[in-house]
C-alpha positions in Angstrom: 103.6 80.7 112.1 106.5 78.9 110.2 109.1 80.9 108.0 107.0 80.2 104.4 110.4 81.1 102.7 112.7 83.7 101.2 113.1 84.4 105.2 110.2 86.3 105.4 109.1 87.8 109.0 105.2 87.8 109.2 102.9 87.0 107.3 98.1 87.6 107.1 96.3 85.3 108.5 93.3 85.5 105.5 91.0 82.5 106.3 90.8 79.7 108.3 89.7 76.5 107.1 89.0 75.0 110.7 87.0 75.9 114.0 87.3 75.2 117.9 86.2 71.5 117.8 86.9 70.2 114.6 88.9 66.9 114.4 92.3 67.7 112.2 95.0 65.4 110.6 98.4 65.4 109.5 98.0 67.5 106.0 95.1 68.9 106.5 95.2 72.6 105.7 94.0 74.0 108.8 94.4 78.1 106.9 95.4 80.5 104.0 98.4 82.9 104.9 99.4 85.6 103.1 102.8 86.6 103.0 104.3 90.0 101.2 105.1 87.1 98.1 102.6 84.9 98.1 99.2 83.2 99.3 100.2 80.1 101.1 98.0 77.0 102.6 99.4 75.7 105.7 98.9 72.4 106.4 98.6 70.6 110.4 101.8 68.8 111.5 99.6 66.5 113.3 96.6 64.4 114.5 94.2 65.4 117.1 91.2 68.3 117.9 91.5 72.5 117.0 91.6 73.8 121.1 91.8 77.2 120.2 92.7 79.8 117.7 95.2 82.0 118.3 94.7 84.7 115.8 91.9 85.7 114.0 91.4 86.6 110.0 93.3 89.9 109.2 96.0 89.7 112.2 99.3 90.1 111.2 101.4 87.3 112.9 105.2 87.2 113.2 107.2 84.0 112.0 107.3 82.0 115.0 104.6 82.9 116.8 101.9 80.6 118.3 98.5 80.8 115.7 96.6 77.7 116.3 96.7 74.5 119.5 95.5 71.2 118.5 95.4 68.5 121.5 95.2 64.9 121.0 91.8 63.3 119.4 89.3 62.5 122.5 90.4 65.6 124.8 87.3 67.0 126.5 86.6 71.2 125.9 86.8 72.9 128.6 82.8 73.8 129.9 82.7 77.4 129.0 86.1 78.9 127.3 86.5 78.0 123.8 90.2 76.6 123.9 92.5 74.7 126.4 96.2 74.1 126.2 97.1 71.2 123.7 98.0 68.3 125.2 100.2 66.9 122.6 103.9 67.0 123.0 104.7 67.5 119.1 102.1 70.6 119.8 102.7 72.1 123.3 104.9 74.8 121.7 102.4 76.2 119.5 100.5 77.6 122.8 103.1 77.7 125.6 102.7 79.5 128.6 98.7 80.6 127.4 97.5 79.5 130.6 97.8 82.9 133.2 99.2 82.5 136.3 96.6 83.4 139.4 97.0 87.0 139.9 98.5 88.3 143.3 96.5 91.1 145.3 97.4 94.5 143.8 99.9 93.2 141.4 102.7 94.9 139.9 104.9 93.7 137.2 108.8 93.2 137.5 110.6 95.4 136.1 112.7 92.7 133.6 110.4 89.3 132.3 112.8 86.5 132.5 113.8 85.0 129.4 113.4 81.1 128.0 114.2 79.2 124.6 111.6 77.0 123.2 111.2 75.3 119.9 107.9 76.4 117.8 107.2 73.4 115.4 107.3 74.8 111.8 104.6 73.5 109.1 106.0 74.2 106.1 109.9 75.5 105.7 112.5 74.7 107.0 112.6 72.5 110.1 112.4 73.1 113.7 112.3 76.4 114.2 114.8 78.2 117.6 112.9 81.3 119.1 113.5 83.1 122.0 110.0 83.3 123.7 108.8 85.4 126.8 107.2 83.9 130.6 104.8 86.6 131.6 106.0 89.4 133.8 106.3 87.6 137.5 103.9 89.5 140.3 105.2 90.6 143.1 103.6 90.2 146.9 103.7 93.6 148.0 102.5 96.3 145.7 105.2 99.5 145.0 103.5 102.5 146.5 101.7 105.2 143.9 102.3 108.4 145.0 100.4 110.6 142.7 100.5 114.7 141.6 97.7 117.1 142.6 97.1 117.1 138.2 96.2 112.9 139.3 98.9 110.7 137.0 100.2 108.3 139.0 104.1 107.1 139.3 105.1 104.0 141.1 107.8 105.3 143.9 108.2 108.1 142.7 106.9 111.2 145.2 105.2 114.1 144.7 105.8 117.7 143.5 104.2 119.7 145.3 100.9 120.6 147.5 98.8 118.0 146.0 95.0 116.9 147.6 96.5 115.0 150.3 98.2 117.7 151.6 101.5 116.8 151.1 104.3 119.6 150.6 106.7 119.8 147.5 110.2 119.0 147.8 112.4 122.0 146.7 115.1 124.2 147.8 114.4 127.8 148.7 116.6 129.1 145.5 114.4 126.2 143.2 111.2 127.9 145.0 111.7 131.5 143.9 112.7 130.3 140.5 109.1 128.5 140.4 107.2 131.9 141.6 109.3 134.0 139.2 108.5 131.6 136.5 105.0 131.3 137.3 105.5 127.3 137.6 103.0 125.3 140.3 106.1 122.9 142.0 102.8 120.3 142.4 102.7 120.0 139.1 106.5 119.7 138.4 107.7 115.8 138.2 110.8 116.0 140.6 114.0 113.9 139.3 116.6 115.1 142.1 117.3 113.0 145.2 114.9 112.2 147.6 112.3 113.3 145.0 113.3 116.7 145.2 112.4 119.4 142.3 115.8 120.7 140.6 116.0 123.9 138.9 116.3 121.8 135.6 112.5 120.4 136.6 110.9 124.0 137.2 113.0 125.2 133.5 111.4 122.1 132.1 107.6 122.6 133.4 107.9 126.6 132.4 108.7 125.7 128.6 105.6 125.5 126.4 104.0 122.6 125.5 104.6 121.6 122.0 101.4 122.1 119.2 99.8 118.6 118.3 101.3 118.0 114.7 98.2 118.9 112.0 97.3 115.7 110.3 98.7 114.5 107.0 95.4 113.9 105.6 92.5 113.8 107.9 91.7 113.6 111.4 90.8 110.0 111.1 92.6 107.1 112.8 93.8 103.8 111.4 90.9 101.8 110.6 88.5 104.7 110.8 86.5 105.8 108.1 84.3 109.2 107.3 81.7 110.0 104.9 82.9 109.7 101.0 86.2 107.9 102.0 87.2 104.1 101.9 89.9 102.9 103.4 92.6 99.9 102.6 94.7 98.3 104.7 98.5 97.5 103.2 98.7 94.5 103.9 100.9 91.3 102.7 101.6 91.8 98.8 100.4 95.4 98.5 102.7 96.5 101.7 105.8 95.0 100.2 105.2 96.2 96.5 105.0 99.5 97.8 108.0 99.4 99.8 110.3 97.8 97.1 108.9 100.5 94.7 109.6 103.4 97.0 113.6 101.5 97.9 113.6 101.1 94.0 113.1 104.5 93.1 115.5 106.3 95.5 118.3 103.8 95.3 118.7 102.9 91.4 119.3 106.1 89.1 116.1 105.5 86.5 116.8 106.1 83.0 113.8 105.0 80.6 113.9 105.1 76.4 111.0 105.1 74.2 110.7 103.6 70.4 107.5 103.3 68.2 107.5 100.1 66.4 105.3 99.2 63.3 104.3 95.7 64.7 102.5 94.2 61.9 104.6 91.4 61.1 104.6 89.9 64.5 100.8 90.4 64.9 100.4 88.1 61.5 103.2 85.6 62.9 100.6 85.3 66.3 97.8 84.6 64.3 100.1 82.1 62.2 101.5 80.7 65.3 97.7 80.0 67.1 97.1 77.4 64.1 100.1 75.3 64.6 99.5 71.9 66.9 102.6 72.5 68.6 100.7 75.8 70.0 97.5 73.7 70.9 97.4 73.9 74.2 98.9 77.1 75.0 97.7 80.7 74.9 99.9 82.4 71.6 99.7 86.5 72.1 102.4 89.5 71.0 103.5 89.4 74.9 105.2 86.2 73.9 107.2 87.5 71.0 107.6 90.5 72.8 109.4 88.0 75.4 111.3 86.2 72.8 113.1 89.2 71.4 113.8 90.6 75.0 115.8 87.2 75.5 117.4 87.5 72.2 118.5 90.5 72.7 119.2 89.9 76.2 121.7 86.8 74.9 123.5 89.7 72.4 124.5 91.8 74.8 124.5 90.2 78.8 125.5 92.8 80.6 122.0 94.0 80.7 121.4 91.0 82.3 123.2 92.1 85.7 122.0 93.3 89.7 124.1 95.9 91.6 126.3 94.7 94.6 126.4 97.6 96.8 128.5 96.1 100.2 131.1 95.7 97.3 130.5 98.2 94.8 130.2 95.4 91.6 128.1 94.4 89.2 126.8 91.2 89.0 126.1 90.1 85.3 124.0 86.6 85.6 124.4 83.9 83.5 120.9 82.7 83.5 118.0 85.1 82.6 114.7 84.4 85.4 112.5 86.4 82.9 109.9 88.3 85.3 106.3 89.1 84.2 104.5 91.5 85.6 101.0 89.8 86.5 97.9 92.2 87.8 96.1 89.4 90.4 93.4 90.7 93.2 96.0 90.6 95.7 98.0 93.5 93.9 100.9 93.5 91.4 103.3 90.4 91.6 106.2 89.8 89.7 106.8 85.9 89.0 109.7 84.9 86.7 110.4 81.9 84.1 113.4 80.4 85.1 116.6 79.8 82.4 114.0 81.3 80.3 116.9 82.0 78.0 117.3 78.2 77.3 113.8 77.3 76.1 112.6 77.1 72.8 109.8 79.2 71.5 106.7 76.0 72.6 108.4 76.2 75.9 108.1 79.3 76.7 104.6 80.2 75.6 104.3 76.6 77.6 105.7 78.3 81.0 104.1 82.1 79.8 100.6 80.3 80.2 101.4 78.5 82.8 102.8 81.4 85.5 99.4 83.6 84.2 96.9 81.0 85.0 98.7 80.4 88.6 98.8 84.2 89.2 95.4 84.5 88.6 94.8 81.9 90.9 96.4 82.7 93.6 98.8 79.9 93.9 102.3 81.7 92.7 104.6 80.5 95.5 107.7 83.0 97.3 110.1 80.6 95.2 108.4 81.5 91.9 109.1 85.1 92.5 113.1 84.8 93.9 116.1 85.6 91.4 114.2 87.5 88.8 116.6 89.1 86.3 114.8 91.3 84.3 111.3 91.7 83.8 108.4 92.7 81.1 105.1 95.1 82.0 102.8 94.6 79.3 100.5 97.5 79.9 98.9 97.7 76.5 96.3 95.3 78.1 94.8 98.2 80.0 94.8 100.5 76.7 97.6 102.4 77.5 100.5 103.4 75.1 103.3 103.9 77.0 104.9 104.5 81.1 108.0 104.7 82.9 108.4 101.7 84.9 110.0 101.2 88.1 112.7 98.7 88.4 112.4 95.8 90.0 115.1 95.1 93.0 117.8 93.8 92.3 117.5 94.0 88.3 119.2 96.0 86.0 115.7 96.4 83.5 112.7 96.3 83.1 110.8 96.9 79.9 107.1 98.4 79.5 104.9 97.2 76.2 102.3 99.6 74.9 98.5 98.9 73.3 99.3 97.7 69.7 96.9 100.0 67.7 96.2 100.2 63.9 97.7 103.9 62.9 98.5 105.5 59.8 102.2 104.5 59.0 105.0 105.3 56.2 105.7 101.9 54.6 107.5 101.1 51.5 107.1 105.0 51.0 103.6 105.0 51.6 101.1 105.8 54.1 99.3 102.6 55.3 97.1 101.3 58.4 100.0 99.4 60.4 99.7 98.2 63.5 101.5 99.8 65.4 103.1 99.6 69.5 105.5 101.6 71.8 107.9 100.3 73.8 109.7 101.7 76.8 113.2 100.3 78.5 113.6 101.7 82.3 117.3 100.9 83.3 119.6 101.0 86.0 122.1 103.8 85.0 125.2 102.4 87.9 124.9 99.0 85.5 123.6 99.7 82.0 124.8 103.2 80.1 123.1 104.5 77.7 124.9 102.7 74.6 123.9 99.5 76.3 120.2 100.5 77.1 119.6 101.6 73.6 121.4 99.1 71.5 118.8 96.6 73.4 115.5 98.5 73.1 116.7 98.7 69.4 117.6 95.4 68.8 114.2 94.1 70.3 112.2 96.6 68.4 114.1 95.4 64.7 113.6 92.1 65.7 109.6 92.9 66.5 109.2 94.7 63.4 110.8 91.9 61.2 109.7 89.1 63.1 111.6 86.1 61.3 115.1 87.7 63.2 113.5 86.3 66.5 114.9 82.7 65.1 118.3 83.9 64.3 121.0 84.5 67.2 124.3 85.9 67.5 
């Protein structure tokens, strides 16, 4: 499994695109990975025949880890197993060491597996890859003897406690043996740690305390992967597992402050429909969420210090030159945030250019890790689902994040009179160490003016 990028330590194995048999070349995507960023096709560094897969659909694999042996074109299957070791030298560290050694009578592993460095040839990344790999525990000729208790669990070499059904006698001082009957405690059933295998009076305190009460279960008796009538199970997997852990680090690290404002958005709904006519605007989908982008930028460009992530080994801000303007996409795979980067520096095509673009390749599937690095601030436009309003959580490492409402037609003063309007809310969530409340509000304002009168999108400064 190579390192996909952004340093990543496993990643889903989702589908594979190849069997046991089939005849592979250099290219080729062999299978579909899917990493807590992205859903990544990994393509075969080489020539020859699929030997054996070494994980199946759903296993989580760790970077570096063997997944798949190809051997050179021509190499016979073995009769009866459905993989062999590849063959190839470019390939032999993808399965080393697969082959078991013949097992000794009665083995019993060594106590500490020796150690070995190999070099696991990476796909995609970032070159040959150093891991520190294991041999399988050595056997030893002469099994350790397994004394075990009259209650029957077993420990290698270590002796018995007590009268067990072989007979044999516990190990205790006279002083340890009254303690036991005044205590009630069976010596066999004490586990002896003194010398010789002796019971201490520590053993007999320890076997007298009660047993601890099996902790009630959070939500149901059921295990992982099990299921019960009326319930349905998820696994968190990949892009869902790593949303909700950057949420939940979000949330208790970065001091939340959110600010509403209900904005008359008439103008800028005309200005779309304007905008959809124009050539320039062909080929491109033209919606609010793009003005709504526009004036965030603006704003952003007036006052930069929004535009900043939180240093915390040395207590700074960072304010960024460049914004990486992060949209929030909704995709099958869960909620992924992919930015536009410099989006600061495009003009208005450009950026409904690159707004259509990073959609369509959410929806697809294809966003890659480096699309979702360095965002800077992001939008959540959750007036597509019909809602008004929300408190959203930060993004790491960003200073802001703001939420877009439903635009709905309501009754509205304007000009002194009550009119249909259409009208949105909008809500800033901000990280209080970096932006104070002056700072918050003077950009929720400005991008609400500049929404509300639409032609101030054009004019900086």
């Amino acid at each position: 499994m190579p390192d996909v990028g952004e340093g990543l330590e496993e990643a889903d194995i989702v589908v594979w695109h190849v069997k046991v048999g089939d005849e592979v070349s250099d290219g080729q995507v062999m299978v579909e990975v899917e990493t807590a960023k992205a859903l990544v096709e990994l393509p075969c560094p080489f020539d020859g025949v699929v030997t054996e897969l070494l994980a199946a659909e759903g296993d989580t694999v760790a970077v570096g880890a063997p997944i798949i042996a190809v051997a050179p074109s021509g190499t016979q299957m073995p009769t009866g197993t459905a993989a062999a070791e590849p063959a190839d030298s470019r390939g032999e560290a993808l399965a080393a060491d697969l082959v078991p050694e013949p097992p000794a009578p009665e083995p019993v592993a060594a106590a500490e597996p020796e150690k070995k460095d190999t070099r696991t040839a990476v796909l995609v990344g970032y070159g040959v890859r150093t891991t520190s790999g294991r041999r399988r525990a050595r056997k030893t000729d002469t099994p350790a003897p397994v004394l075990r208790a009259a209650n029957g669990s077993g420990h290698a070499g270590a002796p018995t406690s007590g009268s067990s059904a072989n007979g044999s006698i516990a190990l205790a001082k006279p002083p340890v043996r009254k303690l036991a009957r005044d205590l009630g405690v069976d010596l066999a059933s004490v586990l002896p740690s003194g010398p010789g295998g002796t019971v201490t009076r520590e053993d007999v305190h320890a076997a007298a305390r009660p047993a601890p009460a099996a902790a009630p279960a959070a939500f149901s008796a059921t295990g992982p992967g099990e299921s019960v009538a009326g319930e349905r199970r998820i696994p968190v997997k990949g892009v869902r597992k790593a949303t909700a852990q950057a949420m939940v680090a979000s949330a208790f690290s970065a001091p939340h402050v959110t600010e509403w404002v209900t904005v008359d958005v008439t103008r800028t709904v005309k200005l779309v429909r304007k905008l959809r006519e124009l050539p320039d605007f062909a080929d491109t989908k033209v919606s609010p969420l793009l003005l709504v982008a526009r004036a965030l930028l603006v704003a952003i460009a007036r006052h930069p210090e929004i535009n900043a992530s939180w240093d915390e080994p040395n207590q700074e801000i960072v304010v960024r030159d460049r914004i990486n303007l992060g949209i929030a996409a909704a995709t099958p795979r869960g909620l992924i945030v992919p930015n536009i980067k410099d989006a600061g520096g495009k003009s208005l095509t450009a950026l409904a250019g690159a707004l259509t673009e990073l959609v369509a390749t959410a929806r697809d599937g294809r966003t890659s890790p480096a699309d979702m690095a360095g965002g800077t601030v992001t939008i959540t436009n959750v007036g597509v689902f019909g809602v008004d309003g929300g408190t959203p959580i930060l993004n790491p490492g960003e200073a802001a994040i703001l939420a877009v409402g439903a635009i709905r037609e309501q009754p509205w003063v304007h000009k002194g009179k009550i009119k249909p309007r259409q009208v949105t809310t909008l809500s800033l969530s901000f990280d209080h160490r970096m932006v104070d409340g002056e700072l918050g509000s003077r950009v929720l304002a400005d991008v609400a003016q500049m929404l509300e009168r639409p032609k101030l999108l054009f004019v900086r400064g």
